[in-house]
PDB file of N, CA, C and O in Angstrom:
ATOM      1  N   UNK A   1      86.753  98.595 104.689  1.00  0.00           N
ATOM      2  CA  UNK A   1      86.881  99.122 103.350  1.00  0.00           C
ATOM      3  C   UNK A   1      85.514  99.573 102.843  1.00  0.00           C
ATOM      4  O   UNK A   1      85.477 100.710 102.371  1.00  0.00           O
ATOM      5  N   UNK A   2      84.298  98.810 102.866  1.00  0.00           N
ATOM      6  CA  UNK A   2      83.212  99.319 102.500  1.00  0.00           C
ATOM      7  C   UNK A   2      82.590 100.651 103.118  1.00  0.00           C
ATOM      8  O   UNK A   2      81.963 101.425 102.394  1.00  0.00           O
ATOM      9  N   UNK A   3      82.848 100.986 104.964  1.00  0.00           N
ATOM     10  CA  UNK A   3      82.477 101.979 104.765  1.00  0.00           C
ATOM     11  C   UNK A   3      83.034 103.293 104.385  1.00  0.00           C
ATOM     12  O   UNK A   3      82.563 104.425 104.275  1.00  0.00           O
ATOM     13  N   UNK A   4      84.667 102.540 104.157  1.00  0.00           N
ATOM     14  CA  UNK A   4      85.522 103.927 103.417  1.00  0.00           C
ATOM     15  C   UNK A   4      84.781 104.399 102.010  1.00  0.00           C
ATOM     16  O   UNK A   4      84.717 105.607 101.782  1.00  0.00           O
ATOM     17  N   UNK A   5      84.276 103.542 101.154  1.00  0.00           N
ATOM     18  CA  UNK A   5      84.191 103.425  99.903  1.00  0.00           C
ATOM     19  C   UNK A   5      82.690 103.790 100.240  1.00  0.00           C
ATOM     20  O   UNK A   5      82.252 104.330  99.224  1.00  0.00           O
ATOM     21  N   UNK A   6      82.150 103.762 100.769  1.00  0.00           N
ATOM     22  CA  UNK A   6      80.821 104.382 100.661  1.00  0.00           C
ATOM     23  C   UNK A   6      80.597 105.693 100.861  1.00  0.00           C
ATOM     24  O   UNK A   6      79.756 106.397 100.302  1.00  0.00           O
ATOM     25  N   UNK A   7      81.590 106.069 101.898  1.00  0.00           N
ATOM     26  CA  UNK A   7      81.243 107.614 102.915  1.00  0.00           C
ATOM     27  C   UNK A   7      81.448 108.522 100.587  1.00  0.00           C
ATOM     28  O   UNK A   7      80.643 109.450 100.497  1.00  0.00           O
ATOM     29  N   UNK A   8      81.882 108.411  99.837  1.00  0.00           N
ATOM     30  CA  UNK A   8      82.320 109.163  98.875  1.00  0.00           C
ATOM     31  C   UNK A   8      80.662 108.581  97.819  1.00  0.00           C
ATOM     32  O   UNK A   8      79.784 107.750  98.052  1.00  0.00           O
ATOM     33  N   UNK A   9      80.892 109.442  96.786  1.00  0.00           N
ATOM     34  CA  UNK A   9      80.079 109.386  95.647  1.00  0.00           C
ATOM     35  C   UNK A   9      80.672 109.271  94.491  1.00  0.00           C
ATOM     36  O   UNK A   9      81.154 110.310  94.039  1.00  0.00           O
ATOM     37  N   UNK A  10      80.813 108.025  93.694  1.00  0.00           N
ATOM     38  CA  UNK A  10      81.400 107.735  92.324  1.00  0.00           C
ATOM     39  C   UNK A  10      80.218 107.643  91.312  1.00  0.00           C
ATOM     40  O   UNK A  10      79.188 107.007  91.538  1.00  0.00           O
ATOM     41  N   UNK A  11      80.504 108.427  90.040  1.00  0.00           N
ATOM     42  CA  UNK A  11      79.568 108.959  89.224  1.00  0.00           C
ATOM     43  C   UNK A  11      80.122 107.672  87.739  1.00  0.00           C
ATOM     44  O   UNK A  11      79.485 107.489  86.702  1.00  0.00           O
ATOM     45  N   UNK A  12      81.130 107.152  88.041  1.00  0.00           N
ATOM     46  CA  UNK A  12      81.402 106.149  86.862  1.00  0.00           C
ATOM     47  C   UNK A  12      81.981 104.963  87.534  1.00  0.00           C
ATOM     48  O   UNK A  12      82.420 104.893  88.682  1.00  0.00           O
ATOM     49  N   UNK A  13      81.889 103.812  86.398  1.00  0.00           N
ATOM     50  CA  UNK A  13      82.692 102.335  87.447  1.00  0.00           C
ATOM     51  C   UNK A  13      83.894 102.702  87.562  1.00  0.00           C
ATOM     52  O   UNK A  13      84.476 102.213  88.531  1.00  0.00           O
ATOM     53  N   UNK A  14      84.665 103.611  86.711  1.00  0.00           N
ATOM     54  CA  UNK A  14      86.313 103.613  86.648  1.00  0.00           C
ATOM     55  C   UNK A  14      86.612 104.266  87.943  1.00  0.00           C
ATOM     56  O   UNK A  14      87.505 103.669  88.544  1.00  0.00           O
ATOM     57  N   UNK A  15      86.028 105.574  88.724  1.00  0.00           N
ATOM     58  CA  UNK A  15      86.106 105.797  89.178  1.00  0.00           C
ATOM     59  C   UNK A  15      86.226 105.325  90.547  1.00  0.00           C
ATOM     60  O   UNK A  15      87.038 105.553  91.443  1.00  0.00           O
ATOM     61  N   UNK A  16      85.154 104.580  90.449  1.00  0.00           N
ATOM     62  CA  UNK A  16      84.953 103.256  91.695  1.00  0.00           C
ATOM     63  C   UNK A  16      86.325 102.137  91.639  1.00  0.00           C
ATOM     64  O   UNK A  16      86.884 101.614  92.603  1.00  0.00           O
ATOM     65  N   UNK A  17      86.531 102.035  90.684  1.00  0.00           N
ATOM     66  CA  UNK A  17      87.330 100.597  90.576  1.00  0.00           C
ATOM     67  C   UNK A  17      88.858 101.604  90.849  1.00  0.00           C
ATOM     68  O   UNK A  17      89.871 100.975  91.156  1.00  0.00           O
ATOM     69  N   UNK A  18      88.916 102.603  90.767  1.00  0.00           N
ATOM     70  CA  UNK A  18      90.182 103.083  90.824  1.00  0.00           C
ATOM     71  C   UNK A  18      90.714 103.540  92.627  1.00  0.00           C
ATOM     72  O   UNK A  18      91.811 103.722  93.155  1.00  0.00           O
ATOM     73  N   UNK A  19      89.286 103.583  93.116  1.00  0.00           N
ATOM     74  CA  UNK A  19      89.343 104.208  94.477  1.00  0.00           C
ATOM     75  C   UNK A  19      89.925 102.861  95.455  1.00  0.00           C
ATOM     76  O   UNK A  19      90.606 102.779  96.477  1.00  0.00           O
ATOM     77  N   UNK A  20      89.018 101.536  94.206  1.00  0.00           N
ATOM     78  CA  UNK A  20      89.397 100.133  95.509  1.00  0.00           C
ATOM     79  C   UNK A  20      91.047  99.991  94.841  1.00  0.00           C
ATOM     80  O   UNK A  20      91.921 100.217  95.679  1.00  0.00           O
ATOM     81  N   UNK A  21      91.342  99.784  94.002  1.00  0.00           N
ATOM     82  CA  UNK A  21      92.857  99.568  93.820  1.00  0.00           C
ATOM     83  C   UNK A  21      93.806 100.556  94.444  1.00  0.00           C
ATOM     84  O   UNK A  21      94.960 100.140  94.548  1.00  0.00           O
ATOM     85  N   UNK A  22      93.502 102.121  95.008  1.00  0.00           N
ATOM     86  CA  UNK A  22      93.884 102.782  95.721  1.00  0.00           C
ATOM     87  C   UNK A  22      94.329 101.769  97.110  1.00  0.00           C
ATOM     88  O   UNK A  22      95.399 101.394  97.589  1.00  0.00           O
ATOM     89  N   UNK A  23      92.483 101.515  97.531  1.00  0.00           N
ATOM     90  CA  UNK A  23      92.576 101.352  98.742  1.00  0.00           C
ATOM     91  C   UNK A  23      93.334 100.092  99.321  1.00  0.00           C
ATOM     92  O   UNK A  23      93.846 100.022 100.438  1.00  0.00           O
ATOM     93  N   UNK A  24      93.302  98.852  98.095  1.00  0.00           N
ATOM     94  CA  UNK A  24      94.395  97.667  98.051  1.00  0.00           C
ATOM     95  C   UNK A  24      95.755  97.787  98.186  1.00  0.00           C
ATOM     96  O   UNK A  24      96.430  96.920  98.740  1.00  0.00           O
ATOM     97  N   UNK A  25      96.375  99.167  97.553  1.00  0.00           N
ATOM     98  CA  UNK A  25      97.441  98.992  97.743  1.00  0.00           C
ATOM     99  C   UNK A  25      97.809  99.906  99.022  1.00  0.00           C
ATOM    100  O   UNK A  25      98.920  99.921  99.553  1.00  0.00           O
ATOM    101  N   UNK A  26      96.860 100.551  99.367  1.00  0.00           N
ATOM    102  CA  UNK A  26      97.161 100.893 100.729  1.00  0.00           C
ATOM    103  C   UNK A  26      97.456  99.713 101.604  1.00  0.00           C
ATOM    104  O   UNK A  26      98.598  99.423 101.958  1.00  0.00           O
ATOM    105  N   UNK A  27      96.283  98.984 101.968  1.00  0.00           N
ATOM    106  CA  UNK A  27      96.219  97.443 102.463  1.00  0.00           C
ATOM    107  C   UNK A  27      97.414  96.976 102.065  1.00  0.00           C
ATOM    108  O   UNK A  27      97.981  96.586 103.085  1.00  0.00           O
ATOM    109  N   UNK A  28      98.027  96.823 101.226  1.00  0.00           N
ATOM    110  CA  UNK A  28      99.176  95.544 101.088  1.00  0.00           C
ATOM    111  C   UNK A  28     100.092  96.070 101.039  1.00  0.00           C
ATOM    112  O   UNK A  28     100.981  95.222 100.973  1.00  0.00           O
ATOM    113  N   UNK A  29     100.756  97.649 101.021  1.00  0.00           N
ATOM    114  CA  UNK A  29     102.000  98.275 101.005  1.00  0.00           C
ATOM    115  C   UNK A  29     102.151  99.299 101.696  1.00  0.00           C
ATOM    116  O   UNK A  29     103.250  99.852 101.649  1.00  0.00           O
ATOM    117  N   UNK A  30     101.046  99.878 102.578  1.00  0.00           N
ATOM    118  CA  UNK A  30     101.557 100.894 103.476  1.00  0.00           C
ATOM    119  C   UNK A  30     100.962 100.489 105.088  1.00  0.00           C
ATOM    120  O   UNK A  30     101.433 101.011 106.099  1.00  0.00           O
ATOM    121  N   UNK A  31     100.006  99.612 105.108  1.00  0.00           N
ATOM    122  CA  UNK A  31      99.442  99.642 106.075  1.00  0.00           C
ATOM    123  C   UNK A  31      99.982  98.395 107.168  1.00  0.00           C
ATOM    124  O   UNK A  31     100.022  97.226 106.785  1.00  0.00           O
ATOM    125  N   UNK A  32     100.353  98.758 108.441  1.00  0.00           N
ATOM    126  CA  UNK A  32     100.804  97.346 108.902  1.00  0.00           C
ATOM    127  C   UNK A  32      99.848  96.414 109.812  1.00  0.00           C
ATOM    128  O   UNK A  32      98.822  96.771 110.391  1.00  0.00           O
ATOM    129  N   UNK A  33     100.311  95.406 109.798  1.00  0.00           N
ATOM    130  CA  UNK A  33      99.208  94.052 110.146  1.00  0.00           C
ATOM    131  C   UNK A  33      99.534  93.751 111.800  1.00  0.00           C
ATOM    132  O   UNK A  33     100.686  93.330 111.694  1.00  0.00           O
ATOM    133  N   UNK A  34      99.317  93.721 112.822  1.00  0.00           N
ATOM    134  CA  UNK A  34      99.187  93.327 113.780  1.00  0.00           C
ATOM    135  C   UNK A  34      99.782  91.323 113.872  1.00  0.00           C
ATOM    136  O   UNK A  34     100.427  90.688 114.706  1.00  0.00           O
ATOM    137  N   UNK A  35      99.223  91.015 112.742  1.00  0.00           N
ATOM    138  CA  UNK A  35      99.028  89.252 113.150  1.00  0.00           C
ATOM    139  C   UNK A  35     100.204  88.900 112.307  1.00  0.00           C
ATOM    140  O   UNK A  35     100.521  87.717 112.182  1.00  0.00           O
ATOM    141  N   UNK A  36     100.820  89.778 111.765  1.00  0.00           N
ATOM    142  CA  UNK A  36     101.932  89.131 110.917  1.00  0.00           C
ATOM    143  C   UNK A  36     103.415  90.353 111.539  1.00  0.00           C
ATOM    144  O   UNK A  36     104.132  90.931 110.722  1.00  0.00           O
ATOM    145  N   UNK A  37     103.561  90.491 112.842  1.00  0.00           N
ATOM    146  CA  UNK A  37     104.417  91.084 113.226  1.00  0.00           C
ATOM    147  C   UNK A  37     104.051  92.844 112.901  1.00  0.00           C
ATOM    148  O   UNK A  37     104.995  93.037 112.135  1.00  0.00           O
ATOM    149  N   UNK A  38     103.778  93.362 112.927  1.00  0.00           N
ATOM    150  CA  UNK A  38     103.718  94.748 112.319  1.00  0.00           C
ATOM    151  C   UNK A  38     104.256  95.267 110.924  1.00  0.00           C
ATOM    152  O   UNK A  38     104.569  96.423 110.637  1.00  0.00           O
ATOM    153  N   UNK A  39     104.294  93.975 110.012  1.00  0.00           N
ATOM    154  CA  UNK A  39     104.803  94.161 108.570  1.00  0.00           C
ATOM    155  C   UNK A  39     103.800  94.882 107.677  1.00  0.00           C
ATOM    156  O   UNK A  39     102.947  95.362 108.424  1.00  0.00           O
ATOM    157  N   UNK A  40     103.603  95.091 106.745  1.00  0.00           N
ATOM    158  CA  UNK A  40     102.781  94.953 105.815  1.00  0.00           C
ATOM    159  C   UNK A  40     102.523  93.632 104.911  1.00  0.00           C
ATOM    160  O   UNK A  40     103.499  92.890 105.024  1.00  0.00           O
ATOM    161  N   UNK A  41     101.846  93.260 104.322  1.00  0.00           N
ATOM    162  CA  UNK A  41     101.497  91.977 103.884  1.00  0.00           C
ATOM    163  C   UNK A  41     103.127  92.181 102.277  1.00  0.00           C
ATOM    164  O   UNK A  41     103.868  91.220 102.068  1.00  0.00           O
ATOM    165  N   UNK A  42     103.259  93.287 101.609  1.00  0.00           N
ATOM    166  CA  UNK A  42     103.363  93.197 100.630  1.00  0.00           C
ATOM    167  C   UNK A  42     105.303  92.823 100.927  1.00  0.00           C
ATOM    168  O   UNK A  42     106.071  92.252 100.152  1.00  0.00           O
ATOM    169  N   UNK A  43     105.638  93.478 102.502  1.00  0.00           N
ATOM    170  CA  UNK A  43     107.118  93.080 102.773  1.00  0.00           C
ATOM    171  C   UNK A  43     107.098  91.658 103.122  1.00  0.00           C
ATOM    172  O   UNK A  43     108.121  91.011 102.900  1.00  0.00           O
ATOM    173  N   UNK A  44     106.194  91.144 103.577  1.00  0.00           N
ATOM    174  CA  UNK A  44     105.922  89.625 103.734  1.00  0.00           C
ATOM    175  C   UNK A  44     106.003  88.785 102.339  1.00  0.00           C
ATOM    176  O   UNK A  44     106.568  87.782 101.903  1.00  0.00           O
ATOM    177  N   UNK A  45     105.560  89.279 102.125  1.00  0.00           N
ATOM    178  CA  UNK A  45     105.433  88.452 100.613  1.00  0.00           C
ATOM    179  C   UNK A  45     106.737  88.502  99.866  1.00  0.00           C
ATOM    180  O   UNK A  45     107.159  87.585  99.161  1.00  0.00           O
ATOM    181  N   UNK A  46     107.400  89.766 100.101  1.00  0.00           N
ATOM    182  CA  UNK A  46     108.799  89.708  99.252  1.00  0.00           C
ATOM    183  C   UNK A  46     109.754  89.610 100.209  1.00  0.00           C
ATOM    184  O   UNK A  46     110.855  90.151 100.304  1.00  0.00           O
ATOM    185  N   UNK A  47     109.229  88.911 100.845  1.00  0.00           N
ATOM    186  CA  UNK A  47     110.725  88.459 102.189  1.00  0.00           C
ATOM    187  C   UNK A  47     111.285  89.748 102.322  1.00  0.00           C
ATOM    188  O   UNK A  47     112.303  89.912 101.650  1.00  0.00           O
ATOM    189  N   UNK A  48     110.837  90.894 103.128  1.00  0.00           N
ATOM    190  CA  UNK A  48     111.825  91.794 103.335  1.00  0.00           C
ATOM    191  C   UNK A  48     111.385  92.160 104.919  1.00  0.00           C
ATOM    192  O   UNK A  48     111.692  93.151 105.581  1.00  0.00           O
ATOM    193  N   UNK A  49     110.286  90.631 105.405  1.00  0.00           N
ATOM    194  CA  UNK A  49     110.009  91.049 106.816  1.00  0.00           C
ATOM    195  C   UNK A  49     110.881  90.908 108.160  1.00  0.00           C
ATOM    196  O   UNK A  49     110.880  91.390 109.293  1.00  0.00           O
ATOM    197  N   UNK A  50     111.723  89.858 107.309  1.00  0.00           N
ATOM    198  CA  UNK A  50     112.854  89.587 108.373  1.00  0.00           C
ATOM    199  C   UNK A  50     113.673  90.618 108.579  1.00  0.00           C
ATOM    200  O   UNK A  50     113.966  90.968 109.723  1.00  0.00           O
ATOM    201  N   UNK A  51     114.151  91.242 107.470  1.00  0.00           N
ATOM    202  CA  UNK A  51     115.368  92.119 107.678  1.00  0.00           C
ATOM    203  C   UNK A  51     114.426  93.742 108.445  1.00  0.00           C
ATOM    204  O   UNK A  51     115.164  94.562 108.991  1.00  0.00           O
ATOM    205  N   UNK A  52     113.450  93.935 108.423  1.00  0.00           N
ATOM    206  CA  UNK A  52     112.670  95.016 108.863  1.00  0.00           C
ATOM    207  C   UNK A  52     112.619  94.835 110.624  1.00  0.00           C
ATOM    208  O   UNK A  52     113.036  95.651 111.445  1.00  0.00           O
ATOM    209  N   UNK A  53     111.903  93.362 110.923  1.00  0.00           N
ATOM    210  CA  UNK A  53     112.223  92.913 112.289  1.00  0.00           C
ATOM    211  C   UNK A  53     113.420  92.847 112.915  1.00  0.00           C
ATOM    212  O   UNK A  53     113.478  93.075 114.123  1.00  0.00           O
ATOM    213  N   UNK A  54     114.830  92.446 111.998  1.00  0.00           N
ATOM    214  CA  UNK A  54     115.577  92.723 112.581  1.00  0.00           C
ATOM    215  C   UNK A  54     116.447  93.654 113.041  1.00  0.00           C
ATOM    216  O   UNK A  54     117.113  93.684 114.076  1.00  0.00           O
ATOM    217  N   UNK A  55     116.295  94.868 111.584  1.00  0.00           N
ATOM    218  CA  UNK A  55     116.477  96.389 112.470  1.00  0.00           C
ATOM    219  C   UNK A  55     115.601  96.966 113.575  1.00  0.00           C
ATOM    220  O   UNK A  55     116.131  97.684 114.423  1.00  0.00           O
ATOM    221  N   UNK A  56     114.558  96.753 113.614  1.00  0.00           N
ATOM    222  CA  UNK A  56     113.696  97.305 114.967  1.00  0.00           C
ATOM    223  C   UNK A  56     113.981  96.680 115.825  1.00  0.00           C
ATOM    224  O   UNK A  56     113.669  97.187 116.902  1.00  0.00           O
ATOM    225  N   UNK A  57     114.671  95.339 115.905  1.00  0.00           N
ATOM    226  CA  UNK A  57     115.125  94.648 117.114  1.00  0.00           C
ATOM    227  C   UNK A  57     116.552  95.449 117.470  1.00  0.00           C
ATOM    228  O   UNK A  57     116.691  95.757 118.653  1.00  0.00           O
ATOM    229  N   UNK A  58     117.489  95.765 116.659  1.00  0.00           N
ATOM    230  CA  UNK A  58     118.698  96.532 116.726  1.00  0.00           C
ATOM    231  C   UNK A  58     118.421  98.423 116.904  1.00  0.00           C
ATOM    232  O   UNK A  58     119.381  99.148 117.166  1.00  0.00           O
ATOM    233  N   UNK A  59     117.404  98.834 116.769  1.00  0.00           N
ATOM    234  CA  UNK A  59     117.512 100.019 117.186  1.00  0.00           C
ATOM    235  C   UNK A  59     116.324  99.490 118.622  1.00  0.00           C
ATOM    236  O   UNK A  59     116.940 100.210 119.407  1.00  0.00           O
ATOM    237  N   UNK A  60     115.825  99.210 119.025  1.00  0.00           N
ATOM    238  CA  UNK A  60     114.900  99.239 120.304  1.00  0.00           C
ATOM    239  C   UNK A  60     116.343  98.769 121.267  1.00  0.00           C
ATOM    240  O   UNK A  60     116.610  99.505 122.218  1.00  0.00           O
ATOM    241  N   UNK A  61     117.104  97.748 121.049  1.00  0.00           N
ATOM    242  CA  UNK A  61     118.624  97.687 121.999  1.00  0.00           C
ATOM    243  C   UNK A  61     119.529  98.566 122.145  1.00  0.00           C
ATOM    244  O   UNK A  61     120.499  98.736 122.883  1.00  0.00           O
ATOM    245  N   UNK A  62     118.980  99.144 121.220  1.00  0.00           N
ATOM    246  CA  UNK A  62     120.549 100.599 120.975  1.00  0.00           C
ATOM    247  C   UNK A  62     119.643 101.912 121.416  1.00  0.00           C
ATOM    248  O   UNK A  62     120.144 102.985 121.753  1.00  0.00           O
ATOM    249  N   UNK A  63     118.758 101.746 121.378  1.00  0.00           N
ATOM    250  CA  UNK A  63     117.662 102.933 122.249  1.00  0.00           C
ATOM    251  C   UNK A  63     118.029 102.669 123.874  1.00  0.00           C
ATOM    252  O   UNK A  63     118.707 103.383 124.613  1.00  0.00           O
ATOM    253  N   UNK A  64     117.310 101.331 124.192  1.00  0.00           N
ATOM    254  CA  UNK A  64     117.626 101.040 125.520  1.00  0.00           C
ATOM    255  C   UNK A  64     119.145 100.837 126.240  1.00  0.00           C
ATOM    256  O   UNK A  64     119.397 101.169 127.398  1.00  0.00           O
ATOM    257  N   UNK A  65     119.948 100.316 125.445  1.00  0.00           N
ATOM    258  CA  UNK A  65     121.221 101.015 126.122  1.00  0.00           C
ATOM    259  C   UNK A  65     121.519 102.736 125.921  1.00  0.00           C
ATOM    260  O   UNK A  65     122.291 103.277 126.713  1.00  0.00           O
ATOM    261  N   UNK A  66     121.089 103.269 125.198  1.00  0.00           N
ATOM    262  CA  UNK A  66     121.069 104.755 125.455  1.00  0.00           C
ATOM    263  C   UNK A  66     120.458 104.802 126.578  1.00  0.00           C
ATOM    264  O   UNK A  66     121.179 104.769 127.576  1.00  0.00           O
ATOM    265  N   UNK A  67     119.202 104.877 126.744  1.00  0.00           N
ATOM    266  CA  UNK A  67     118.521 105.634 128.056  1.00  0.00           C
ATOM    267  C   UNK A  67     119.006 105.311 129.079  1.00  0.00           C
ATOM    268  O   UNK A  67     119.076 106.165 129.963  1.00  0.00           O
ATOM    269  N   UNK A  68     119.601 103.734 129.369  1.00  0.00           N
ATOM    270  CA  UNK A  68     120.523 103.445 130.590  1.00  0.00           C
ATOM    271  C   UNK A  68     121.586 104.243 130.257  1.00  0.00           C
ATOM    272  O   UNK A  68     122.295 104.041 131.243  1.00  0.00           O
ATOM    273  N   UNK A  69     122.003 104.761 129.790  1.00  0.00           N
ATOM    274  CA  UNK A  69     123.305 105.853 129.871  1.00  0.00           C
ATOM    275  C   UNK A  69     122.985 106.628 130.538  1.00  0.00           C
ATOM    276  O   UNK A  69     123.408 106.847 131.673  1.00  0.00           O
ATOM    277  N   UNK A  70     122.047 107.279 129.864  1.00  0.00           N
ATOM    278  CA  UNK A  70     121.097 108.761 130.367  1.00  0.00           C
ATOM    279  C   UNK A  70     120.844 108.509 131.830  1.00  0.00           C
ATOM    280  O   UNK A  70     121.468 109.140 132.683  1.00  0.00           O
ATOM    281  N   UNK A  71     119.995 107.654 132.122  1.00  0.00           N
ATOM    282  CA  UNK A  71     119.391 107.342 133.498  1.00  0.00           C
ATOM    283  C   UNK A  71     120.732 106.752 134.177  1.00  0.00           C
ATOM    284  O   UNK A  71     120.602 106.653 135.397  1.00  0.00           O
ATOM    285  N   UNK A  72     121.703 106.431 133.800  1.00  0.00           N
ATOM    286  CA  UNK A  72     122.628 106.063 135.288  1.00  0.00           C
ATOM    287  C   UNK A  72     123.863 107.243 135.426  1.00  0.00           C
ATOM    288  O   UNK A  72     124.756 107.211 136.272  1.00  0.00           O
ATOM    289  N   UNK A  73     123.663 108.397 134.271  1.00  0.00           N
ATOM    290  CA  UNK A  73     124.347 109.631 134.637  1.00  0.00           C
ATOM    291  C   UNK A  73     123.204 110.387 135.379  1.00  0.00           C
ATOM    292  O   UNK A  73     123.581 111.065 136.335  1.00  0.00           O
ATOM    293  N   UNK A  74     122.125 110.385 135.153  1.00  0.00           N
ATOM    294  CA  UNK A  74     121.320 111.055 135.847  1.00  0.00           C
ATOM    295  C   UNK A  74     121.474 110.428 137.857  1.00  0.00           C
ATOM    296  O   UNK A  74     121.612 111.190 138.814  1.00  0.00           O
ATOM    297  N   UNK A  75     121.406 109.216 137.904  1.00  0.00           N
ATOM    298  CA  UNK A  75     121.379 108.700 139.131  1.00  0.00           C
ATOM    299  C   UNK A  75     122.834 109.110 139.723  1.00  0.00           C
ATOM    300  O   UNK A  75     122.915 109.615 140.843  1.00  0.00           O
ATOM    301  N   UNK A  76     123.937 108.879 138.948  1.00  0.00           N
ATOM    302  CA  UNK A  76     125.136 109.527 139.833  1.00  0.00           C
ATOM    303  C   UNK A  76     125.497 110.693 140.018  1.00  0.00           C
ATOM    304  O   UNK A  76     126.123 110.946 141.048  1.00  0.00           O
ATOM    305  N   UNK A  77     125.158 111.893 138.921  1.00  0.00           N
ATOM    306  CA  UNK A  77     124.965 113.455 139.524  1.00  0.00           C
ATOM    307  C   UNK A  77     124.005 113.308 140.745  1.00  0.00           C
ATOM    308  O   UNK A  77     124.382 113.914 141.748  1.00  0.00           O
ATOM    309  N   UNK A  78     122.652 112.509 140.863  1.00  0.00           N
ATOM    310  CA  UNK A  78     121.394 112.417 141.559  1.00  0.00           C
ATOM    311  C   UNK A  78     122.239 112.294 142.826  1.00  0.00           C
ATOM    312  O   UNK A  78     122.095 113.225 143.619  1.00  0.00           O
ATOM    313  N   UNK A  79     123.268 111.125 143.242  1.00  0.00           N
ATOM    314  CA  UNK A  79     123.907 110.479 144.482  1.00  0.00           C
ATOM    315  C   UNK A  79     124.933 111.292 144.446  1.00  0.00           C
ATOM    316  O   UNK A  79     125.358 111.208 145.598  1.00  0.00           O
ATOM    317  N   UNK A  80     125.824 112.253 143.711  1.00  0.00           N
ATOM    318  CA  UNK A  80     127.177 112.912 144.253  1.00  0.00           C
ATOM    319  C   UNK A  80     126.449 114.428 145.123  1.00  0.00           C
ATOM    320  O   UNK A  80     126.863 114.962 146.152  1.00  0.00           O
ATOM    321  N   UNK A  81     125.376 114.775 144.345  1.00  0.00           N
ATOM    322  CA  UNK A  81     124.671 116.002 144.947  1.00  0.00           C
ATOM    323  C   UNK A  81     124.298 115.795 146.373  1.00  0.00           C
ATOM    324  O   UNK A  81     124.367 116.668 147.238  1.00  0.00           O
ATOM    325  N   UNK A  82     123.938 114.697 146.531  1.00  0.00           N
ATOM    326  CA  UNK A  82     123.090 114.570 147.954  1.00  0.00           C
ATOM    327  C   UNK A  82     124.620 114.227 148.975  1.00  0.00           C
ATOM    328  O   UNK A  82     124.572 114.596 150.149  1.00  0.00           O
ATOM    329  N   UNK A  83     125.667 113.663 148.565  1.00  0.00           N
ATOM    330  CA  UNK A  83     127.079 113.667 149.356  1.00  0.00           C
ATOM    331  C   UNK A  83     127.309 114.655 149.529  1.00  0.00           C
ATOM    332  O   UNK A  83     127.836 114.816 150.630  1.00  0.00           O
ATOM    333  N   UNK A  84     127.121 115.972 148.675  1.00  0.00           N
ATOM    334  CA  UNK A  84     127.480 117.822 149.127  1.00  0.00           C
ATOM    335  C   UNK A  84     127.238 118.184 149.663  1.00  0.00           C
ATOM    336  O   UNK A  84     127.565 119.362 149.810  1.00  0.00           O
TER     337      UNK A  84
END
């Protein structure tokens, strides 16, 4: 954060104080955390990390049974071609 807040030039405190409350709520509502699952701190805090983990757990299964679709039509056109 400091060297975000430095690379700029603020000519008043409001200005300054408005850039770090920017940059806080970036931090706590858009940005995700590595050590707390890939949440943001601010879905953590309002319990909405469970239900977030548990759709990415339900579309990464419903992805991967797709591509096994894909890939085992691909393998049996792959094996009826080579019988021709």
């Amino acid at each position: 954060m400091k060297n975000l807040i430095l690379l700029d030039h603020y000519y008043s405190p409001s200005e300054l104080e408005e850039r770090i409350r920017e940059w806080i709520d970036y931090y706590n509502n858009q940005r995700y955390h590595e050590a707390i699952d890939n949440v943001t701190p601010g879905d953590r805090f309002y319990g909405k990390d469970m239900e977030i983990l548990e759709q990415r757990q339900r579309t990464k299964t419903e992805t991967m049974y797709q591509r096994r679709k894909i890939y085992r039509s691909f393998l049996i056109n792959d094996l009826m071609g080579n019988l021709n």
